[in-house]
TIMAR-900193 format. One line per 4 residues: number of its first residue (from 1); their letters; for each residue z, x, y of N, C-alpha, C, CB. Coordinates in steps of 0.02 Angstrom, whole numbers. Glycine has a CB too. Layout:
<pts>
NUM	a	Z/X/Y/Z/X/Y/Z/X/Y/Z/X/Y | ...
</pts>
This chain:
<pts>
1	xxxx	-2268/710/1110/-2291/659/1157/-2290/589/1127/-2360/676/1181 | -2311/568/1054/-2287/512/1053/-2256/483/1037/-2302/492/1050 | -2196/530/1021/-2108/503/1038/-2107/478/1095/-2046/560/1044 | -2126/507/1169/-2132/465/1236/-2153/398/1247/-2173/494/1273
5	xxxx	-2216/393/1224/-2242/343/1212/-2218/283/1189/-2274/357/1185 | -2189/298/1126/-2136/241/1088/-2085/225/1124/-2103/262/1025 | -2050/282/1157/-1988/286/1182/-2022/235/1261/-1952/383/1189 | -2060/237/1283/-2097/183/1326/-2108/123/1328/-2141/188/1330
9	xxxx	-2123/97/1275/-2143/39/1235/-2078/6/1224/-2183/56/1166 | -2043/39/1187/-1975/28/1142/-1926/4/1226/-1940/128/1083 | -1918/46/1272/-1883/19/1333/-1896/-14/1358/-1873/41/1372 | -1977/-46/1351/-2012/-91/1405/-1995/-160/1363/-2106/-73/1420
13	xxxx	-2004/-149/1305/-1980/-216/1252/-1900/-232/1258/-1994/-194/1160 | -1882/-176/1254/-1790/-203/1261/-1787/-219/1327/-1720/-139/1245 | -1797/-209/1378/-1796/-215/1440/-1810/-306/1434/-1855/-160/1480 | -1877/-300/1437/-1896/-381/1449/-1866/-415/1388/-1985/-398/1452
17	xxxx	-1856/-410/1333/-1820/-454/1272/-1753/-475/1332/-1790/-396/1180 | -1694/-407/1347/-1656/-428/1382/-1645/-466/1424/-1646/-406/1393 | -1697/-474/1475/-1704/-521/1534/-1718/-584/1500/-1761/-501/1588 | -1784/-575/1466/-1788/-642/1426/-1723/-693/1417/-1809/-622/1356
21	xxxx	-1691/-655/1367/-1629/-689/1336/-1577/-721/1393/-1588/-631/1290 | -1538/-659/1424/-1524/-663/1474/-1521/-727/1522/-1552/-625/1487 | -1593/-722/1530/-1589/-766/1589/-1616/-851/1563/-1644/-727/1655 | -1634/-838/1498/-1626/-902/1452/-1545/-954/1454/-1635/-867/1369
25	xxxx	-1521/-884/1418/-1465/-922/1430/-1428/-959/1494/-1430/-886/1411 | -1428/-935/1541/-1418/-959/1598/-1442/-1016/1616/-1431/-924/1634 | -1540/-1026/1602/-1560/-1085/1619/-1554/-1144/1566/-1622/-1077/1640 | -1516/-1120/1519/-1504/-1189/1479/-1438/-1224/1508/-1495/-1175/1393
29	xxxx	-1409/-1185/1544/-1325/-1221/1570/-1332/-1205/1646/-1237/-1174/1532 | -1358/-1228/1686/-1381/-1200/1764/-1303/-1216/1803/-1463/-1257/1808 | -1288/-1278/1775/-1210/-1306/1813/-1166/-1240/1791/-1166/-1399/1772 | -1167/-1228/1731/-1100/-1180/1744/-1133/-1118/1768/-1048/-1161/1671
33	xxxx	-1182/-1108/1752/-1188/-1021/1785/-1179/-1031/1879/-1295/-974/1761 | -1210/-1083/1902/-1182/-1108/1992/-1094/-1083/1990/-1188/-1228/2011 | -1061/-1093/1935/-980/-1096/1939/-980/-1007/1939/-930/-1144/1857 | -998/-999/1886/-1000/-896/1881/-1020/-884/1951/-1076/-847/1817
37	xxxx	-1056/-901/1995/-1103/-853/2065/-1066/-890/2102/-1200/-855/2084 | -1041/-958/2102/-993/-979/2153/-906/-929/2166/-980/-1064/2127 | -891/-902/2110/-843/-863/2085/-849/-800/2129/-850/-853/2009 | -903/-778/2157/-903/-709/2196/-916/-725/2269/-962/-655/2168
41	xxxx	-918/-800/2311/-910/-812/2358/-963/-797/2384/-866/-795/2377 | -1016/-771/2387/-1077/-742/2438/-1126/-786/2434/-1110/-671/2422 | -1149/-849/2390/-1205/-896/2409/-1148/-959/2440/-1265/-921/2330 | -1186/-961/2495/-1172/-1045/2501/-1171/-1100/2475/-1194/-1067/2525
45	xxxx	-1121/-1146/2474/-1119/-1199/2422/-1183/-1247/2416/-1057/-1242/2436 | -1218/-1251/2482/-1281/-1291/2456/-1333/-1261/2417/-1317/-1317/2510 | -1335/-1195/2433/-1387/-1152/2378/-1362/-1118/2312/-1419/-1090/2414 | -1299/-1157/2281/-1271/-1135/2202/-1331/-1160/2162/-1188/-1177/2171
49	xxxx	-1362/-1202/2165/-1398/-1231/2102/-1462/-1185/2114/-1415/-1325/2102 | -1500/-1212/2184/-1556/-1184/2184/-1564/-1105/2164/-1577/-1197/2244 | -1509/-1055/2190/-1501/-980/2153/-1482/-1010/2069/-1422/-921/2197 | -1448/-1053/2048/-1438/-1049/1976/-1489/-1068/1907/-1385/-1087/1973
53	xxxx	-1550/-1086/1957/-1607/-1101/1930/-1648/-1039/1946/-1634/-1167/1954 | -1675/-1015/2003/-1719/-977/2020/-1713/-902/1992/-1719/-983/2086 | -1649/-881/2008/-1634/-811/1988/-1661/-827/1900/-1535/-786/2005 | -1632/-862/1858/-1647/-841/1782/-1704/-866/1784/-1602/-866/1720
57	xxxx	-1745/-909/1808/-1808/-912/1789/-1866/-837/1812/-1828/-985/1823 | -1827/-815/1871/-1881/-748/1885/-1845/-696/1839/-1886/-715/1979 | -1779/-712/1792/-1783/-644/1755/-1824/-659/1690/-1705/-613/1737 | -1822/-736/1666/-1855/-748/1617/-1945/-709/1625/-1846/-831/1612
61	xxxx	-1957/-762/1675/-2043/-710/1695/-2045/-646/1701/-2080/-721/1764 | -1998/-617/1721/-2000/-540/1739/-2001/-513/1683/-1945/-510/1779 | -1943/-526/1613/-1937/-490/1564/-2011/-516/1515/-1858/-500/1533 | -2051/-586/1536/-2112/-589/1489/-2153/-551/1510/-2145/-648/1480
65	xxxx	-2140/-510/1566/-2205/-469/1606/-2211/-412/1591/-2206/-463/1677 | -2133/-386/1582/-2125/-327/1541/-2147/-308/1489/-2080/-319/1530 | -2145/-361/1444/-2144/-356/1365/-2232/-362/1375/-2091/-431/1311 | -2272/-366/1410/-2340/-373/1416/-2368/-321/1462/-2357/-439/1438
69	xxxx	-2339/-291/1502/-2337/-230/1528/-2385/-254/1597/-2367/-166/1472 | -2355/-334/1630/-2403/-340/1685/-2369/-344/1757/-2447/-404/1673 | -2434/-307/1783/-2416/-273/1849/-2367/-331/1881/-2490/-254/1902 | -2324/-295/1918/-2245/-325/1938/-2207/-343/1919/-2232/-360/1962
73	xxxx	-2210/-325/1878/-2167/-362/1831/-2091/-302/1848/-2209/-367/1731 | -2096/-236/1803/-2052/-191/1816/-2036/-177/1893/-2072/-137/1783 | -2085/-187/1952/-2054/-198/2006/-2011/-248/2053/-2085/-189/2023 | -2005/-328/1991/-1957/-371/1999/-1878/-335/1957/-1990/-446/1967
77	xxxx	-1894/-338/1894/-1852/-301/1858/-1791/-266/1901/-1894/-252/1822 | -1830/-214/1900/-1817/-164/1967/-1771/-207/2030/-1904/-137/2004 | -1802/-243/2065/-1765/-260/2114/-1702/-292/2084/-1801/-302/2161 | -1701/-347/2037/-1641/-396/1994/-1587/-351/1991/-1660/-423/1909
81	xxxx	-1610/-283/1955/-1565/-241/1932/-1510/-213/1997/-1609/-183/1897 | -1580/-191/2047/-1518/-163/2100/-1473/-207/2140/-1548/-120/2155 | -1498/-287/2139/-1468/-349/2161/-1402/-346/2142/-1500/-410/2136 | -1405/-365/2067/-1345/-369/2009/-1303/-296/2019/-1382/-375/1918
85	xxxx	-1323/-234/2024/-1291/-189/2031/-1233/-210/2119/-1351/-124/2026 | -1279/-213/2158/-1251/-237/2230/-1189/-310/2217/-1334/-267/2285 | -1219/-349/2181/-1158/-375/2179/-1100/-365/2127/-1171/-431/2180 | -1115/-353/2083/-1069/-302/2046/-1023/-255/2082/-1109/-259/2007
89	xxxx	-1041/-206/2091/-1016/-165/2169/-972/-196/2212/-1076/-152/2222 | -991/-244/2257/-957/-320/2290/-905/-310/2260/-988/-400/2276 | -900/-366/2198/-860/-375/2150/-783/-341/2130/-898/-364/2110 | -818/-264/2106/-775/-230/2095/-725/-219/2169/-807/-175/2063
93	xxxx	-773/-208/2211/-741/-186/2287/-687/-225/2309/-793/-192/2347 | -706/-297/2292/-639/-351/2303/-616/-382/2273/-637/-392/2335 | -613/-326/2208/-548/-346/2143/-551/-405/2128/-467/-339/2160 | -625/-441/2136/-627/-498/2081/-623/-475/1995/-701/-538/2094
97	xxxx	-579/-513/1992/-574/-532/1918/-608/-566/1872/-534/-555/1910 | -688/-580/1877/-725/-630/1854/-778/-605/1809/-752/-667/1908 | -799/-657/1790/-852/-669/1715/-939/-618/1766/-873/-810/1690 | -955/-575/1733/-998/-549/1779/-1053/-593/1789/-1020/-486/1761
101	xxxx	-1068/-672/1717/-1117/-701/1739/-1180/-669/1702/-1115/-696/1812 | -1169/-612/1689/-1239/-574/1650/-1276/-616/1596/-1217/-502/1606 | -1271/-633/1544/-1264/-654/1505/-1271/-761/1486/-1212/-613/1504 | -1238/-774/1569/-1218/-867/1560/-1152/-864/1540/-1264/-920/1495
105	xxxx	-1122/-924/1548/-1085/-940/1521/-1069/-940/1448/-1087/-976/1543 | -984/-911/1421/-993/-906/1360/-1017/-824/1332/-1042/-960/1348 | -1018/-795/1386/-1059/-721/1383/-996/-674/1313/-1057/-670/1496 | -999/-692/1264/-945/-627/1241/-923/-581/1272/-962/-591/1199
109	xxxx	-958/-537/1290/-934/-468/1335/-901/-490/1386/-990/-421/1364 | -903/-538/1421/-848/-551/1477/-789/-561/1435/-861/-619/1529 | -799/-593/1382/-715/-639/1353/-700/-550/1325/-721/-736/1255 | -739/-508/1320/-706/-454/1262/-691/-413/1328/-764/-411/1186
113	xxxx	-704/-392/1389/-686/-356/1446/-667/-361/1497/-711/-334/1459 | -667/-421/1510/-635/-454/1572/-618/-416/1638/-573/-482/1551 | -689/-394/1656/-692/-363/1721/-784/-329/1726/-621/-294/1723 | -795/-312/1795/-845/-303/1813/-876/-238/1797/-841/-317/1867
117	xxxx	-836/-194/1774/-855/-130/1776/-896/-111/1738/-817/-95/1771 | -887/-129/1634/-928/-134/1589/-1006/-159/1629/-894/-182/1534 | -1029/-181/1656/-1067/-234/1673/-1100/-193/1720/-1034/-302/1697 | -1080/-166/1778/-1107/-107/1808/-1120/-69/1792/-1091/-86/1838
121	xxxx	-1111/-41/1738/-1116/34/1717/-1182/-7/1673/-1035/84/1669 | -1183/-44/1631/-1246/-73/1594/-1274/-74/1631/-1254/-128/1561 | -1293/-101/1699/-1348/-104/1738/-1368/-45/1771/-1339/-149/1781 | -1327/2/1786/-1331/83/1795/-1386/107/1738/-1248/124/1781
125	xxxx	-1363/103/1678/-1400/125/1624/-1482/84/1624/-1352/108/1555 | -1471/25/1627/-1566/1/1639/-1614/26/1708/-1571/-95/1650 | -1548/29/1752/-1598/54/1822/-1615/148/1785/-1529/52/1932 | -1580/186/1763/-1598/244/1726/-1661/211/1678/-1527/277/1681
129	xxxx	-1659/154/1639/-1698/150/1621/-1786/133/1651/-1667/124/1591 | -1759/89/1682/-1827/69/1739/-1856/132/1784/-1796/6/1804 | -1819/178/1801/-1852/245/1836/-1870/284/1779/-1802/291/1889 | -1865/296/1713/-1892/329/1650/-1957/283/1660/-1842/322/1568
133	xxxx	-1954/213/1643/-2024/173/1649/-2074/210/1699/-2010/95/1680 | -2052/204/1765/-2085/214/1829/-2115/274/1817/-2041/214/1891 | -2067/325/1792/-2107/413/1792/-2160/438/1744/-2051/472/1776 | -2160/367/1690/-2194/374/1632/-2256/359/1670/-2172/329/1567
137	xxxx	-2266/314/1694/-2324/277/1719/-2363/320/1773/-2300/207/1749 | -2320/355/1820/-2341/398/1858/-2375/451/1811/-2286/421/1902 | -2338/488/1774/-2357/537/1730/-2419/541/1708/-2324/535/1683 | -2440/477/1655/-2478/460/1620/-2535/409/1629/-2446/451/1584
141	xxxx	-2513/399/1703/-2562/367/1769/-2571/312/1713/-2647/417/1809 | -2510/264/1678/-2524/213/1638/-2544/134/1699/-2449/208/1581 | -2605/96/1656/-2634/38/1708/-2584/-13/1679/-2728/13/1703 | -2561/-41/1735/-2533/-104/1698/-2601/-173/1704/-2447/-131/1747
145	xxxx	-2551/-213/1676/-2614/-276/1672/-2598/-318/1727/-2616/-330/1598 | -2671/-328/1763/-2660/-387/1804/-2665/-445/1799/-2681/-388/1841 | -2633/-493/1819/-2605/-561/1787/-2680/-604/1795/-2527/-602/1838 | -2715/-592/1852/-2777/-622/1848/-2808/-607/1796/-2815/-610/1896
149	xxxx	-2844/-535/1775/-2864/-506/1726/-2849/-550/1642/-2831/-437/1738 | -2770/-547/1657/-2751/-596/1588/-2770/-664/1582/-2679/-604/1579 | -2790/-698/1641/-2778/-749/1649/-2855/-787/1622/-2750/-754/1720 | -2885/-732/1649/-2967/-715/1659/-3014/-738/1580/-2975/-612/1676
153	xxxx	-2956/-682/1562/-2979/-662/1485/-2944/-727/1426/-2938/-568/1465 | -2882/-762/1437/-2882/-828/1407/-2918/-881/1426/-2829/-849/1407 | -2927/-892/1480/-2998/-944/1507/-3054/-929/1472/-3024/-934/1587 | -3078/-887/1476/-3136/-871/1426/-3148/-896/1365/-3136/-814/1412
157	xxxx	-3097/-853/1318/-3079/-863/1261/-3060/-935/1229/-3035/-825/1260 | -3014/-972/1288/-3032/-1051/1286/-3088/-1088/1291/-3007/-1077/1325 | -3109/-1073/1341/-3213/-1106/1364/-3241/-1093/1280/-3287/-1021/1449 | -3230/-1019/1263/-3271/-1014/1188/-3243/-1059/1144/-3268/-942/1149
161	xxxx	-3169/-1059/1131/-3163/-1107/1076/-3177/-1178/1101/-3093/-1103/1044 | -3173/-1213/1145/-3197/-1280/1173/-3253/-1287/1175/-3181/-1296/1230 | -3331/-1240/1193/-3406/-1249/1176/-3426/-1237/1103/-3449/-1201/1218 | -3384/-1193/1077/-3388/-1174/1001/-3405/-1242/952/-3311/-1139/978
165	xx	-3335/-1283/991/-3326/-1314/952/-3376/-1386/945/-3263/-1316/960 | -3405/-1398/997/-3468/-1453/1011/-3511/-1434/986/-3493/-1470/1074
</pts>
């Protein structure tokens, strides 16, 4: 059993590290990743930026939520994944030839594969991963943290060091 456990921890950390990074990269170059999602035709040209900001900033939060194990977090996760899978899917379906975008601009794995498929099948493998998450939690009736709760408990801890300190 606490091989499981680790093996829990260990996915929930790679999971959110991934998104983290991920979607870092993206928000440091927002203009070109608009060019990657403009490349698959399905957002409208007035909403390239606003998706080229929003999407990596909710994977950035999503993957810090993970790595902290707070509630919704793996149920954003979760949705991103089957998003990216759906357009992936798209993708392949109409023989675009393009940068999957995973990654930002500059992504190695696009320049080393140059096609969508690698890229689907990775996201295949995390949604396997995210339902291992889900069954663990069911299983082991694990609580996640609620963001108030966290929020709760650094306020505090601030008030103390700020009266402490008078």
């Amino acid at each position: 059993m606490p091989l499981l456990i680790w093996m829990y921890r260990l996915l929930r950390w790679f999971l959110g590290g991934l998104f983290i990074y991920s979607g870092a990269t993206k928000l440091l170059t927002p203009q070109l990743f608009a060019v990657l999602i403009e490349a698959y035709g399905i957002v409208p040209e007035g909403l390239l930026m606003p998706v080229a900001v929003i999407l990596p900033a909710l994977e950035v939060l999503a993957g810090v939520g993970l790595l902290f194990d707070i509630h919704g977090s793996l149920a954003v996760v979760a949705g991103l994944l089957l998003l990216f899978v759906a357009i992936l899917g798209y993708g392949i379906w109409m023989g675009l030839d393009v940068d999957c975008g995973c990654f930002g601009p500059g992504d190695p794995e696009a320049e080393a594969f140059h096609g969508l498929r690698p890229a689907f099948y990775r996201d295949m493998v995390m949604l396997a991963a995210v339902v291992f998450l889900y069954g663990w939690r069911r299983y082991r009736r694990v609580q996640t943290t609620k963001i108030s709760l966290l929020m709760e408990k650094w306020l505090t801890r601030f008030d103390r060091h700020i009266f402490d300190e008078h």
